[in-house]
N, C-alpha and C positions, 0 to 999 in steps of 0.2 A: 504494500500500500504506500502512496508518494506520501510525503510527509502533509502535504497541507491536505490531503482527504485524511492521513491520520488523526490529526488535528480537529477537524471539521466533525469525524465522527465521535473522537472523544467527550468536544465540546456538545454536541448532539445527542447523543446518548447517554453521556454520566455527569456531565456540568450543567444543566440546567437550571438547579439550582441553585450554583454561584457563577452566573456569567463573568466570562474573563478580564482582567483586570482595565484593557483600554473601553469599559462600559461603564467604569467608576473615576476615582482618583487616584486608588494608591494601589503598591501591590503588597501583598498581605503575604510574612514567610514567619511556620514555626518551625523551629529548630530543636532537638533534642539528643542531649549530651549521650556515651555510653557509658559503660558501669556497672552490667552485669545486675546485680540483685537488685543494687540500688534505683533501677529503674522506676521502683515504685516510689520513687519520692517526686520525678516529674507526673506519674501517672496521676496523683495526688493531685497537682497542680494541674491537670488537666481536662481530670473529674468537674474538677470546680467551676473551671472556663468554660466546661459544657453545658452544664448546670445552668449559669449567668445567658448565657445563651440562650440558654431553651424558655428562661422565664420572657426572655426579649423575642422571642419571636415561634413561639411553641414548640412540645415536648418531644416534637419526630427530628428536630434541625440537630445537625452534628457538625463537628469540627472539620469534616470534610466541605461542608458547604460555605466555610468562610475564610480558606486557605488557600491560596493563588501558589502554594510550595509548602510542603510539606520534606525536610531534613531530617537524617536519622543517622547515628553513627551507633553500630554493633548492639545494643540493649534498645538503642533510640532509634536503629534500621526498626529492632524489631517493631517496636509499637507506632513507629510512624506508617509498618506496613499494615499492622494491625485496625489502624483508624482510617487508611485510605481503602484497601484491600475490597475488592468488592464481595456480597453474599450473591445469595440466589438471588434477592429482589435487586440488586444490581445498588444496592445500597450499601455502608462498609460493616466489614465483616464484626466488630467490635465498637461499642459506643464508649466512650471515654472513662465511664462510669465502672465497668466491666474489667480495666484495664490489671488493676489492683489483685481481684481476684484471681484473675490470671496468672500473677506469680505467686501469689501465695499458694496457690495449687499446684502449681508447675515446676518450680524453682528448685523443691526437692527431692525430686524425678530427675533433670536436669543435674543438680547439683547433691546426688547424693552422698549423704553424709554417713562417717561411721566410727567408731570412738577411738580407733589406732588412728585414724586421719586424723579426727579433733587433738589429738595427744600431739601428734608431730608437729600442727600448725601452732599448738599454744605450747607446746613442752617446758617453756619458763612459768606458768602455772598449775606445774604439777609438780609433784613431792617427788616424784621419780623421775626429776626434769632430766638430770643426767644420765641414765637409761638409755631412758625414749629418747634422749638428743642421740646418742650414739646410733641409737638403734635409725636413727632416720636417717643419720647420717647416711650408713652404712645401705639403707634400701632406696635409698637416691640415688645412688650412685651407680644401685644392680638394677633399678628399671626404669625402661625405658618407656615413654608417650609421654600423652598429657594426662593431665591430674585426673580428667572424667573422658570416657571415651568417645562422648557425642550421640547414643545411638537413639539414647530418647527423645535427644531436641531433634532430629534427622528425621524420626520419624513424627513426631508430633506437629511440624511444620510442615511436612510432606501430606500429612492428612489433613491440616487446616488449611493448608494454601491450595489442594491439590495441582491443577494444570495451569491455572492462571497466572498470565505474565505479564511483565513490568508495562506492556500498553495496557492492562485495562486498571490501572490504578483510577482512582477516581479524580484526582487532582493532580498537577504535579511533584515529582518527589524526587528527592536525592540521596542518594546511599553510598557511601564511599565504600571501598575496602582496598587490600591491597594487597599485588599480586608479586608473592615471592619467585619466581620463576622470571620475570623481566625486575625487579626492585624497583617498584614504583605502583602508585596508585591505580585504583580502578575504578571509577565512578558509573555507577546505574542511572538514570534517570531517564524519562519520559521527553525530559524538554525539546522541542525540535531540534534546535541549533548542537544537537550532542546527542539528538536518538541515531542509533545503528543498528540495521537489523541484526546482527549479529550480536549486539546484545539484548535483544528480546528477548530478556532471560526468567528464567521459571520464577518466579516471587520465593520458591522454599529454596532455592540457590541461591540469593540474593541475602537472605537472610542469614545460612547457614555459614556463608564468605565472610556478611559482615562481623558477625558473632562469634568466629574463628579466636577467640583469645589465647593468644600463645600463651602457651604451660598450662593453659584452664583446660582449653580443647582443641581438637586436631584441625589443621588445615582443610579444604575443600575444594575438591577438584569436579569440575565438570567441563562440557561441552556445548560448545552452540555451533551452529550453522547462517552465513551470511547467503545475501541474494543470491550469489553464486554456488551453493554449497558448498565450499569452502568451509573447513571445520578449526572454531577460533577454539585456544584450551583458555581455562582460566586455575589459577595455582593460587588459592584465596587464603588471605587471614585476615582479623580483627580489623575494620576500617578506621580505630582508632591508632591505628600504626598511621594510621596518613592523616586523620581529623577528628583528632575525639569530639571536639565541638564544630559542630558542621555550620555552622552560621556562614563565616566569609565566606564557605563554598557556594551556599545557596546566593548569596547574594555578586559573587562573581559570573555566576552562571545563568543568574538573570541579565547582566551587562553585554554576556556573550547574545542572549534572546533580541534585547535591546537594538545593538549594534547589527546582529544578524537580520535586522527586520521584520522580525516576531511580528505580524499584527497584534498579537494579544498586550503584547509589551509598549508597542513603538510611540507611546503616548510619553513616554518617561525616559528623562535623560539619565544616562550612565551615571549612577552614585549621586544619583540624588535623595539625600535622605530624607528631604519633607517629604517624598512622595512613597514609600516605606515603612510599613509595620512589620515591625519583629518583638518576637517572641522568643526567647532565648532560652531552653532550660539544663538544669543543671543535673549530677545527679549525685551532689555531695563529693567533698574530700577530705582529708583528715590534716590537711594542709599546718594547721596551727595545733596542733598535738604535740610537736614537738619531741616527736620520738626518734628523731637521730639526730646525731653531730658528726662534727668531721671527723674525731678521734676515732668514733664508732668505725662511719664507714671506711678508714684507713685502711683497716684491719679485717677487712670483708675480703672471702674468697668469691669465686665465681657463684657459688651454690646460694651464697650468704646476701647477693646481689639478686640475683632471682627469687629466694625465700628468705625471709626472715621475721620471727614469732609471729605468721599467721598472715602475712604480708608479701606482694611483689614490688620491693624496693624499686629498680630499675623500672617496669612498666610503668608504677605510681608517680616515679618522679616526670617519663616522659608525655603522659597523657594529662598528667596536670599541666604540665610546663606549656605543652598545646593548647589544651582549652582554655588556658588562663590567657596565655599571649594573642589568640583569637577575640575574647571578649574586650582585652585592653585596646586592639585594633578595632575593634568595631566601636568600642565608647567613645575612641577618640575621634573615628571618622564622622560620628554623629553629632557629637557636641560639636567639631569646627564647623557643620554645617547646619547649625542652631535646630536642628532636629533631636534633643536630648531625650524630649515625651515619647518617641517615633519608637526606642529603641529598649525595650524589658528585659533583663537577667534577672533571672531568679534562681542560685547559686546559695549553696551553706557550705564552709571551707573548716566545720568547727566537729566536722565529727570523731569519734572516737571509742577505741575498740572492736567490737563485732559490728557495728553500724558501718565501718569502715570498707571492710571485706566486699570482695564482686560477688561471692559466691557462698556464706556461708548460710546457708539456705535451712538454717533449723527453726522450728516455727516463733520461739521468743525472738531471734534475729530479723524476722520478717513481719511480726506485728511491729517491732520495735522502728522500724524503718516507716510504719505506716503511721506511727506517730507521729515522727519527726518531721514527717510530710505534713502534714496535717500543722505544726505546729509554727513549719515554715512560712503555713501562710497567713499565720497570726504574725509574724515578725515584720520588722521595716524593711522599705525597698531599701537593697543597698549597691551601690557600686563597688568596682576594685578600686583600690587606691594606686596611683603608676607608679609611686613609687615604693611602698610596701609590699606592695599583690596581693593585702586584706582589703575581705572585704566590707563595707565599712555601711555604718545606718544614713541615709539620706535626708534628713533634718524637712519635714514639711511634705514629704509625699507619702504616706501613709503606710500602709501594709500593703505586701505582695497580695494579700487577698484582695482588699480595695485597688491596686494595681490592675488588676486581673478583672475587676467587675469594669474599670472605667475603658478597657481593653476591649470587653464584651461588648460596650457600648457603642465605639470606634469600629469593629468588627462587622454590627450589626447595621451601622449607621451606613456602612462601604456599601455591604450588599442590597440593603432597600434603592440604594442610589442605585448600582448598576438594573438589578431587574428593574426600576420604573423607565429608565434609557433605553435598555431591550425591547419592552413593552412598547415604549412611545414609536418606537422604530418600525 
């Protein structure tokens, strides 16, 4: 199919409800962080946005229908495919609300748990620390994979997504991941100006790539075929190896739409940020814990870099150091162009102990996560600081939850604009 009947049918068939962005003003992108477990702390925040929505314009309207992009990096692939994804009625497969229960169900299936693992990840809080340190030592070193074998999320995405691909997402969406076999990224997406038939790729592929967390779970290999038959390989892991925060991507990838002559876009200049709503979320770090020094990591072997009491040192340091230096690019690109309202992070950098964890999936760990969600959005909006990297209260703009309703309102206000312009036309 040529890209502009791709287009035309997307629009036709599953956008109807939020006609595209040059039939309003702004273009509407949420973005959401990866994280593993912690995913439930944006779904919390997402619940709620859906929520504010539906009271604004009745209980069937979803977050698909006020999204001009939709971002997801590995935990945030998954539930961005989850909130776009279509069902039978050609509606998304998961209402925001839903989201939650999702992992509490799922996560320790996915991430199960068993008391020699829990020994080895916390061995400094047990009485027989030194034992169990040796003894882990020693079975690190004898086996081989990753920590969980994959086969339950493989299959559990294989039966919820079953044949559906990356064209019938219901909005557009972005999915990085990254492919170790060329070392370098790999980005999914719908948008014209970057769809290739050869990645019309299965949505349970998409996700399984992006969700690829080295040491957690194994790589992902599949196959497509381009207009020519021509058969591309993809050698996948973790997209947060290329963007744990996917924000600049969605929003450079709208410049490509823009400059490409998108009609749906061509109304809006390149980086303009009055004319851009973002939603940014997070999914906690442990950032101000304070659990290492230099002295500490001096003294770290390789093994001691990759784990240590219950932690991935190196992954943690790189995916934060990314999503952090994403959001500081993005706060600064906004405020210089007095668009500061334009742009929401809603980020907690204050977690600590099993809150911390991607993956420790036992049921006090994953109510306790749903708290925190919950309690984030009694907290004040806050930004990074450029030159600390906390993040810090913003004096006068109230609560992420108030954030998020005045958000709803913006949202809501876009799309009565675009459909009575459709209408009128």
């Amino acid at each position: 199919m040529a890209s502009h009947d791709r287009s035309n049918a997307r629009i036709n068939a599953t956008r109807n409800a939020n006609p595209p962005p040059s039939a309003g003003k702004m273009v509407t992108v949420l973005s959401i962080d990866g994280g593993g477990i912690k995913g439930i702390i944006p779904g919390t925040m997402l619940a709620f946005l859906e929520s504010k929505l539906q009271v604004l314009d009745g209980p069937d309207v979803r977050l698909v229908d006020y999204f001009d992009i939709v971002a997801g990096t590995s935990t945030g692939g998954l539930v961005a495919t989850m909130l776009t994804a279509p069902n039978n009625d050609n509606r998304p497969l998961y209402a925001a609300k839903d989201i939650n229960d999702f992992y509490v169900e799922q996560a320790p299936l996915i991430f199960p748990q068993n008391e020699l693992l829990l020994d080895c990840m916390y061995a400094k809080r047990s009485p027989q620390r030194k034992i169990i340190s040796l003894y882990c030592s020693i079975n690190r070193i004898s086996t081989t994979g990753p920590k969980y074998d994959g086969k339950y999320l493989k299959t559990l995405l294989q039966n919820m997504l079953g044949n559906s691909s990356i064209d019938q997402y219901l909005t557009n969406v972005i999915i990085p991941a990254f492919d170790v076999k060329y070392i370098q990224p790999t980005i999914f997406t719908n948008l014209e100006a970057n769809f290739d038939v050869s990645r019309n790729t299965k949505l349970s592929d998409i996700c399984l790539g992006t969700s690829a967390a080295p040491t957690y779970l194994p790589g992902h290999y599949f196959e497509t075929k381009d207009s020519n038959g021509d058969i591309q390989t993809f050698n996948l892991v973790d997209g947060g190896v290329a963007a744990s925060n996917p924000t600049l991507l969605a929003m450079s990838l709208v410049t490509e739409e823009i400059m490409g002559q998108n009609p749906d876009f061509s109304h809006i200049k390149p980086m303009d940020c009055t004319r851009i709503l973002i939603i940014s979320l997070g999914t906690g770090s442990a950032k101000w814990e304070a659990r290492y020094s230099a002295n500490m990591v001096s003294e770290w072997s390789t093994n001691d870099w990759l784990f240590s009491n219950g932690t991935t040192p190196l992954i943690d340091f790189y995916s934060n150091a990314s999503a952090d230096m994403v959001d500081i690019h993005t706060s600064v690109l906004f405020q210089s162009n007095n668009a500061k309202a334009n742009y929401l992070r809603i980020q907690i950098d204050t977690l600590t102990g099993d809150a911390a964890t991607l993956d420790l999936a036992t049921k006090e760990n994953l109510q306790n996560l749903v708290k925190i969600g919950k309690d984030l959005l009694k907290a004040p909006v806050s930004r990074i600081n450029l030159l600390t990297g906390k993040y810090e209260a913003c004096r006068g703009e109230g609560t992420n939850e108030e954030a998020l309703a005045h958000f709803a309102n913006l949202l809501s206000d876009e799309r009565k604009l675009r459909r009575s312009n459709v209408n009128a036309h």
